[in-house]
C-alpha positions in Angstrom: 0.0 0.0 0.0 1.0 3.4 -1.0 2.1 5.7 1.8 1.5 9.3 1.8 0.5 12.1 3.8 -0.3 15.6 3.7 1.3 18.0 6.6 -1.7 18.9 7.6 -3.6 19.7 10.9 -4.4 18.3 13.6 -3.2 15.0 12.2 -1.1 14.0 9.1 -3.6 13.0 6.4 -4.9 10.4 5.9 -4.4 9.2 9.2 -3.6 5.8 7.3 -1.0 7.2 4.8 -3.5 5.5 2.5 -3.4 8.1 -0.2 -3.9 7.1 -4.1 -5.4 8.8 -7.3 -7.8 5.4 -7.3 -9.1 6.2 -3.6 -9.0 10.1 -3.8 -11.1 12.6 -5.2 -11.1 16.5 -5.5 -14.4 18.4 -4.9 -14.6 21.6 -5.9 -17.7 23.2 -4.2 -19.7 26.0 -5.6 -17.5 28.2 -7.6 -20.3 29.7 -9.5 -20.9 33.1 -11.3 -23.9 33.7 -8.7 -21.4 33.2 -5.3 -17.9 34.3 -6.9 -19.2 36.5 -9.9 -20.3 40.7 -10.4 -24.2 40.4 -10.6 -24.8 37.0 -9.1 -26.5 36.3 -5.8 -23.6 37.4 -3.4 -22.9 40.3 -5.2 -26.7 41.1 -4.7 -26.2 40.7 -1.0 -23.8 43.0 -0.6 -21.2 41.1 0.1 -17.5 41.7 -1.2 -16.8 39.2 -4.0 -12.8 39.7 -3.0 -13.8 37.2 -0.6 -14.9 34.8 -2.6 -12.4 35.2 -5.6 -9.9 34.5 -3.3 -9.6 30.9 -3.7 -9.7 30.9 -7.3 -6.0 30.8 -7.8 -5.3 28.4 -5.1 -8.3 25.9 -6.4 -6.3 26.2 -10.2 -2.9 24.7 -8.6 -4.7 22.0 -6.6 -7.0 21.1 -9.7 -3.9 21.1 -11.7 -2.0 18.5 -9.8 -4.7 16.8 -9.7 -5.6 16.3 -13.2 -2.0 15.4 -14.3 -1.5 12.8 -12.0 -4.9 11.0 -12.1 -7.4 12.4 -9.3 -10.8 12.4 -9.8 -12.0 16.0 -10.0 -15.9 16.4 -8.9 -17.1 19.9 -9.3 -20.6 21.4 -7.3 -23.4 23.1 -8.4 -25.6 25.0 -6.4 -29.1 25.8 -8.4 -33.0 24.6 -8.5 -35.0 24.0 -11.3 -36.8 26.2 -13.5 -39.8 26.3 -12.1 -38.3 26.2 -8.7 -40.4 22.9 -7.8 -37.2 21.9 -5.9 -37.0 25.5 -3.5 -38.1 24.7 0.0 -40.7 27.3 0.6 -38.3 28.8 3.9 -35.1 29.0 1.5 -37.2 31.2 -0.7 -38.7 33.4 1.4 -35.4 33.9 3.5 -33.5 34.7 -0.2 -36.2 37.9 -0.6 -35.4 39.0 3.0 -31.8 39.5 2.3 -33.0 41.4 -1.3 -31.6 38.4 -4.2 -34.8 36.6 -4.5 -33.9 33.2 -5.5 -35.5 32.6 -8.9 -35.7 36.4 -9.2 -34.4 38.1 -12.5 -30.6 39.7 -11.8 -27.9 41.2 -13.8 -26.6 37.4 -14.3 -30.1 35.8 -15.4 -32.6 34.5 -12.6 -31.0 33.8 -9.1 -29.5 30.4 -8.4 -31.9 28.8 -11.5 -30.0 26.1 -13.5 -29.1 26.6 -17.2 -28.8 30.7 -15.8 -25.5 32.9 -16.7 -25.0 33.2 -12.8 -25.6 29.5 -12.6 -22.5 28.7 -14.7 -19.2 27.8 -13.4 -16.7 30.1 -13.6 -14.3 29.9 -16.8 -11.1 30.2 -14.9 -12.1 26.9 -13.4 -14.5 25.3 -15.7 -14.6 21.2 -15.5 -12.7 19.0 -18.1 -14.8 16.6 -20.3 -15.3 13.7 -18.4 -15.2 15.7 -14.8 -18.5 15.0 -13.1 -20.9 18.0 -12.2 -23.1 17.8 -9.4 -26.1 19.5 -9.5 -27.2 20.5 -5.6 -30.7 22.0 -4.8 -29.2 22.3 -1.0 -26.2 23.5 0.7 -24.7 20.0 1.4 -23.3 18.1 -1.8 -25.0 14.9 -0.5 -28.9 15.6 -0.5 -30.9 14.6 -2.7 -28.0 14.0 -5.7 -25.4 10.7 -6.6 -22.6 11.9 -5.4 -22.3 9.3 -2.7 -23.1 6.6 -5.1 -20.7 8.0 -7.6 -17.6 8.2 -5.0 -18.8 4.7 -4.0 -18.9 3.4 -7.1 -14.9 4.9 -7.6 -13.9 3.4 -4.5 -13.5 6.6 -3.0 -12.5 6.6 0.7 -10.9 10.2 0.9 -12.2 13.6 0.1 -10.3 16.8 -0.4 -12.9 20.0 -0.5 -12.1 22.9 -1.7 -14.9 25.6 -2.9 -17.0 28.6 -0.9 -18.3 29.2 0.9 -16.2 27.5 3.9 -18.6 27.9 6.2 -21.9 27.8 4.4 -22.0 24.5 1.7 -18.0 23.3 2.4 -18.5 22.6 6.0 -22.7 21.5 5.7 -20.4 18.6 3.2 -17.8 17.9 4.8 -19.8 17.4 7.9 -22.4 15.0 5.6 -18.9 13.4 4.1 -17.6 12.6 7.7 -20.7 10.9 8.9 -20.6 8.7 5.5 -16.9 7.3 6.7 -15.1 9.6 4.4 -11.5 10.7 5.5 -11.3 14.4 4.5 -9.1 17.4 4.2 -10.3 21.0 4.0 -7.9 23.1 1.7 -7.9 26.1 3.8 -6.8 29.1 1.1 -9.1 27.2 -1.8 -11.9 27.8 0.4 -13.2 31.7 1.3 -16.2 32.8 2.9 -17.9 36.6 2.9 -17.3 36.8 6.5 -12.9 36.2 6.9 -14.3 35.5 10.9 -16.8 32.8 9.8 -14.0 31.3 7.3 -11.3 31.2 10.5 -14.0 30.0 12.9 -15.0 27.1 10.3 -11.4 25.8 10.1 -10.9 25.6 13.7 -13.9 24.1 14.0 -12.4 21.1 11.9 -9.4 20.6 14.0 -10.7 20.4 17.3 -11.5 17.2 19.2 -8.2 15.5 17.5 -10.1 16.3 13.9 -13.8 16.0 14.6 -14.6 16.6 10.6 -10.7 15.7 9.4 -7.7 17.6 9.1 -6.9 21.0 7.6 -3.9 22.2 5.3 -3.2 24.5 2.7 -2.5 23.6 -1.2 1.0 23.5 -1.1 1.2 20.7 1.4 -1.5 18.6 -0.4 0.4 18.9 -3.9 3.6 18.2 -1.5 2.0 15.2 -0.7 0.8 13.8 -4.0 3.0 14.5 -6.4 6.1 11.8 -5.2 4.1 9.1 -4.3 2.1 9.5 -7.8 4.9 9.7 -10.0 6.3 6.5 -8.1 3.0 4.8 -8.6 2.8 5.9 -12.8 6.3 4.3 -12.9 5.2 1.1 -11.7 2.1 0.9 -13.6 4.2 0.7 -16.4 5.4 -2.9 -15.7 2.1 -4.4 -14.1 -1.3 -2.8 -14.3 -3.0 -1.6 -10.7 -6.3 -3.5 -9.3 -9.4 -1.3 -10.0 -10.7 0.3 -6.5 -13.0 -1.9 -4.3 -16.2 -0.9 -3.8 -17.1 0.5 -0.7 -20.3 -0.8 0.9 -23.4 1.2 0.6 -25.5 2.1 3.9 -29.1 0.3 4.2 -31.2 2.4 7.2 -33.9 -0.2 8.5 -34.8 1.2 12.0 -38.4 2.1 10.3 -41.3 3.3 12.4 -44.9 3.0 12.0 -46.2 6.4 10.7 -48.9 8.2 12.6 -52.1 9.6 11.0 -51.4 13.6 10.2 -53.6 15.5 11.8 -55.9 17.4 9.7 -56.5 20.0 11.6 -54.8 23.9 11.4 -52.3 23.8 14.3 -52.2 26.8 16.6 -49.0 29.1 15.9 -46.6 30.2 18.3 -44.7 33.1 17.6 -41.2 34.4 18.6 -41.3 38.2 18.0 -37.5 38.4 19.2 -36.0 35.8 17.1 -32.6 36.2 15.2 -32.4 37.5 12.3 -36.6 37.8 12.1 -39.4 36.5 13.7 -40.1 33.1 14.2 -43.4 31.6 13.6 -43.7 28.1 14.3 -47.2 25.6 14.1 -47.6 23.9 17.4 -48.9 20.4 16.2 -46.6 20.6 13.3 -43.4 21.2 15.4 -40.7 18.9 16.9 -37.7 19.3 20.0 -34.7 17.8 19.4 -32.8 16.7 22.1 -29.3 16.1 20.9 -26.5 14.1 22.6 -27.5 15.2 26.1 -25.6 11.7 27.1 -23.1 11.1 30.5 -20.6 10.2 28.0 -20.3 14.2 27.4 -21.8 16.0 30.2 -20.4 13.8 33.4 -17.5 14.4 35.1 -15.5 10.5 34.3 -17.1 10.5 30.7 -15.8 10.7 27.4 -15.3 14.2 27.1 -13.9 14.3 30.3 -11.6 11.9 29.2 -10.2 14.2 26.4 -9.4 17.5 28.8 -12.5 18.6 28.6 -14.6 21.0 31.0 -17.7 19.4 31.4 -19.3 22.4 33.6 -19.6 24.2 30.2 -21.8 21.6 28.9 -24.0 21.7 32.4 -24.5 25.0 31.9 -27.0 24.6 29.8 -29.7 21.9 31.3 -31.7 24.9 33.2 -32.2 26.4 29.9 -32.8 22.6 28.2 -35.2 21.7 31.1 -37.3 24.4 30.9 -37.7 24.1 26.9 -38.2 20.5 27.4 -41.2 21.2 29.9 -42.7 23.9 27.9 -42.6 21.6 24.7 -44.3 18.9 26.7 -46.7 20.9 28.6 -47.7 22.1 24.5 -48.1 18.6 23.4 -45.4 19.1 20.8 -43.4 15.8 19.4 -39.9 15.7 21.4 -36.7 13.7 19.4 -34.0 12.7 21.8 -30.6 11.6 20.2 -28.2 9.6 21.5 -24.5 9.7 19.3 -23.8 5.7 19.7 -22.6 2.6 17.8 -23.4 -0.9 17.8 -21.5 -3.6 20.5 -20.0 -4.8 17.4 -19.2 -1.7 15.8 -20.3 -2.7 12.5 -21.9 0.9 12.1 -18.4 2.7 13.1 -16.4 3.8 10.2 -12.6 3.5 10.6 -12.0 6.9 9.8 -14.0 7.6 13.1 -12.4 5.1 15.4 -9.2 6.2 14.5 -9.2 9.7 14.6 -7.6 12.3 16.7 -4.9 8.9 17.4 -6.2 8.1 20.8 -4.1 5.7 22.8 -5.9 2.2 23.9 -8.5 2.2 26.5 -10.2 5.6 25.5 -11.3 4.8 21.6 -15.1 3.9 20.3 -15.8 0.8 22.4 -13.2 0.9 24.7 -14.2 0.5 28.6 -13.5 3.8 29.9 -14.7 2.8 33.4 -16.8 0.7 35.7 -19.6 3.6 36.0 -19.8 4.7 31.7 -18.9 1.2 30.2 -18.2 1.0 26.9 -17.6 4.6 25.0 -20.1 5.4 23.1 -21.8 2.3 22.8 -25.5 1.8 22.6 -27.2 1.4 26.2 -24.2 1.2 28.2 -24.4 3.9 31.2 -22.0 6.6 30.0 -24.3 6.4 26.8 -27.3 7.2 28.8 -29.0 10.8 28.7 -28.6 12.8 31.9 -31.8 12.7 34.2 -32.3 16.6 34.0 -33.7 16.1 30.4 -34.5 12.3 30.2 -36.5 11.0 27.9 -40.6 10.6 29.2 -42.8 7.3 27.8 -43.6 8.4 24.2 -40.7 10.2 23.0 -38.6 9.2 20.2 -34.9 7.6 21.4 -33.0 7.7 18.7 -29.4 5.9 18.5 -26.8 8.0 15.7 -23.6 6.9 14.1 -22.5 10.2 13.2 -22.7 13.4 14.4 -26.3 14.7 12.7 -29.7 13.4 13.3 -30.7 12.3 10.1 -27.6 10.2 8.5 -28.2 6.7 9.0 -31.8 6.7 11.1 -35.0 6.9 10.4 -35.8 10.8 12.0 -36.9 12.4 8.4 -39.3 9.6 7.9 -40.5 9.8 11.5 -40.8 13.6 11.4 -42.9 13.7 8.0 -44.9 10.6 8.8 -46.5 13.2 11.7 -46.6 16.0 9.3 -43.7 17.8 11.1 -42.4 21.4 9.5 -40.9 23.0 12.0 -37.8 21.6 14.1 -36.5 23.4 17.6 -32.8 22.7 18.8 -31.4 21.9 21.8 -28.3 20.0 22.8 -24.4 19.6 22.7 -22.3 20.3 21.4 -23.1 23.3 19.3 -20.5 23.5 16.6 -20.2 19.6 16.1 -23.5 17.6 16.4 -26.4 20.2 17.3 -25.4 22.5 13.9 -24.6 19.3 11.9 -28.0 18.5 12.7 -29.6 21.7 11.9 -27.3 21.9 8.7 -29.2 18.6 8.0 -32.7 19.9 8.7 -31.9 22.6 7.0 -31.3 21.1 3.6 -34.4 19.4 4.0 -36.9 21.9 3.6 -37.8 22.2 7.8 -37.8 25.5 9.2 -35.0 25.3 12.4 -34.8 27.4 15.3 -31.5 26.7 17.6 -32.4 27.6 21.1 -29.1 29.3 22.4 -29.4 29.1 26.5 -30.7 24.8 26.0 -27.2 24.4 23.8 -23.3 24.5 25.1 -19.8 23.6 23.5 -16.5 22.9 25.4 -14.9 25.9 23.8 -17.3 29.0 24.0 -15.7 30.8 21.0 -17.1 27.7 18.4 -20.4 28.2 20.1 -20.5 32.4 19.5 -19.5 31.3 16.1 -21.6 28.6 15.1 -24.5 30.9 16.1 -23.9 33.5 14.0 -23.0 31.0 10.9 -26.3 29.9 11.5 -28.4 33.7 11.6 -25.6 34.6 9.0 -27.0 35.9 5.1 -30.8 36.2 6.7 -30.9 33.3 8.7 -29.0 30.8 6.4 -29.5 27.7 8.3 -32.5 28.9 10.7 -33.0 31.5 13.8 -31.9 31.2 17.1 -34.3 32.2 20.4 -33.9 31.6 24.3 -36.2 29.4 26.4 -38.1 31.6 28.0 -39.2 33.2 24.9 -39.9 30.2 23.3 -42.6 29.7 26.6 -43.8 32.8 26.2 -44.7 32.3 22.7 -46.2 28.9 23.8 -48.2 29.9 26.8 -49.8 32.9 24.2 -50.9 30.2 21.9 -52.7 28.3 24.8 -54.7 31.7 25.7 -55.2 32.0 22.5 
């Protein structure tokens, strides 16, 4: 096996050395007319489109060395259809708040449609015959296109992602790549944001927790990295040919539940006045908490993320705020999702990419037994794996065991959610830059309106949380709107008088 790796951070990458042009591919995220272009949708925003330019250059030396020694090169497309019969109804109507009206006519044809001038990719970095194009109605890479079946089908394991914006539809797919078992690397000056303090904050993001998403480096480093090992591997190829990649298994999700008749009725609507960056209007009977990851294994003192240096008090910090939501939510008769980030007692639903990241010595990795009191980490029903008993689950609420760090990869939560006719999603949970916004990022592409509640959420680093908050208000409310706990009871307790 070929042995490579990019200086990169926190960890060399891949953390296995594994590095070929048969298991690697180069995506190349968004780097359209309408985000990087005069006249298309950021430009419309205001935004300055130095920011985004930026990373033009840097994208042209990494697509280069890619290209001439055999990479696949994927390129991303961010647009809906015509008659915008793909455009979630909240994506829409938050595009007109912030004055570039998806679908609207602009200086670069209609916003964000496909087959539009602002549409297009730019020239300076416009995809070779042969180089796949996906086409992306959302901000991740992975809903509702083939890009995971076409990476599969290549035998694609790693996933370099380069693009803008870094914080907006880079880090929504990286996050969706890392939950699939991808190993990744985030090409820090090929990526640019229109906020430089939302691009820093998203890269840091990356490297914390030994590389909770992957590692980070600039180009340099990862042409560094490929270009011996590739020339080596051409010169061998010459005397025998190489074994086509294997292809990787596919993910089946059969933890169905039975679906619930959808009430008929017009639910009452609760409204948050004070929300960031609007208002937030949410129907009662249409609406669902969602718990995440309120587990010992990261809130107790002897837990997992005690294990790693981490202050658990900052996590604690925010069950007053999470109890009360939770009680308010109940006392509404509002749906309540409690996640639970765990793995099988086999493991056969832990990707080695996640086991083996952030190079943890034996005794504190994914199924290890950390102690007599928390069992096995981050293994289904052990005791560290349980949910704290300030917000534990009542009889009726959905328990719901993850493999990765959103909601809805790998588990049955969309098809729960929309067998009850659920529109609206309210967030709670820990931690907020890692699994509650991955989550949300999720939602999000989904088409359900998301409110993060900000006193019911905590991170170990309070920096990641200021700054995943405002990547989520960010550009109009991007991702959703954020609210307190006692506002959201207010607005509930005026609906009941109602």
């Amino acid at each position: 096996m070929w042995t490579a790796r990019v200086a990169s951070e926190p960890y060399l990458w891949p953390y296995d050395g594994n590095l070929r042009p048969d298991n690697t591919a180069l995506l190349v995220i968004d780097m359209q007319v309408d985000f990087c272009g005069k006249g298309g949708y950021v430009d419309l925003m205001g935004y300055d489109l130095s920011l985004t330019q930026a990373p033009i250059e840097p994208i042209r030396r990494a697509l280069a060395a890619c290209r001439e020694y055999g990479y696949l090169v994927i390129h991303t497309r961010e647009g809906h259809r015509a008659d915008l019969s793909d455009l979630p109804a909240n994506k829409e109507w938050r595009s007109k708040q912030i004055g570039a009206g998806i679908g609207q006519p602009g200086p670069a044809g209609r916003v964000l449609v496909r087959g539009e001038a602002g549409w297009g990719l730019i020239p300076e970095l416009a995809p070779l015959p042969g180089e796949p194009v996906i086409d992306k109605p959302g901000k991740g890479s992975f809903y509702a296109t083939d890009l995971d079946l076409l990476l599969r089908r290549g035998g694609v394991r790693n996933l370099v992602l380069c693009g803008i914006t870094t914080d907006v539809c880079v880090h929504t797919t990286m996050r969706d790549a890392n939950d699939r078992g991808y190993e990744c690397l985030l090409l820090s000056d090929a990526t640019g944001a229109t906020d430089p303090k939302n691009h820093a904050a998203a890269l840091e993001m990356v490297k914390k927790q030994g590389g909770v998403f992957g590692a980070v480096a600039d180009v340099a480093a990862f042409v560094s990295a490929v270009t011996p090992p590739v020339r080596k591997m051409l010169a061998a190829e010459a005397d025998a040919s190489a074994a086509d990649g294997a292809v990787a298994n596919g993910h089946a999700n059969g933890n169905g539940a039975a679906p619930e008749e959808v009430a008929s009725a017009e639910p009452a609507v609760a409204v948050l006045p004070d929300a960031v960056p609007y208002p937030y209007s949410f129907p009662v009977g249409r609406s669902a908490l969602v718990m995440i990851d309120f587990q010992r294994d990261f809130m107790e003192a002897g837990g997992f993320g005690a294990s790693l240096g981490n202050d658990v008090e900052r996590l604690r910090a925010c069950l007053p705020g999470a109890a009360a939501l939770l009680a308010s939510c109940r006392a509404a008769g509002m749906h309540v999702v409690h996640t639970l980030e765990a793995h099988k007692p086999d493991l056969t639903d832990l990707h080695p990419a996640k086991f083996t990241r952030g190079n943890l010595p034996a005794g504190m990795r994914i199924g290890d037994v950390l102690s007599g009191d928390m069992g096995r980490i981050l293994i289904r029903n052990e005791p560290g794996n349980g949910i704290v008993p300030e917000v534990a689950p009542a009889e009726g609420e959905l328990l719901l065991f993850k493999p990765g760090k959103g909601a809805f990869y790998a588990t049955n939560l969309e098809e729960w959610l929309r067998a009850r006719g659920v529109t609206h999603l309210l967030f709670a949970g820990v931690t907020t830059e890692v699994c509650v916004q991955t989550s949300m990022r999720e939602a999000n592409d989904r088409g359900f309106d998301s409110l993060l509640v900000t006193d019911a959420t905590e991170s170990y680093f309070p920096q990641f949380k200021a700054a995943a908050v405002e990547m989520i208000t960010a550009q109009g409310g991007i991702v959703g709107w954020t609210s307190t706990s006692s506002q959201v009871a207010a607005a509930l307790s005026a609906c009941e008088k109602v």
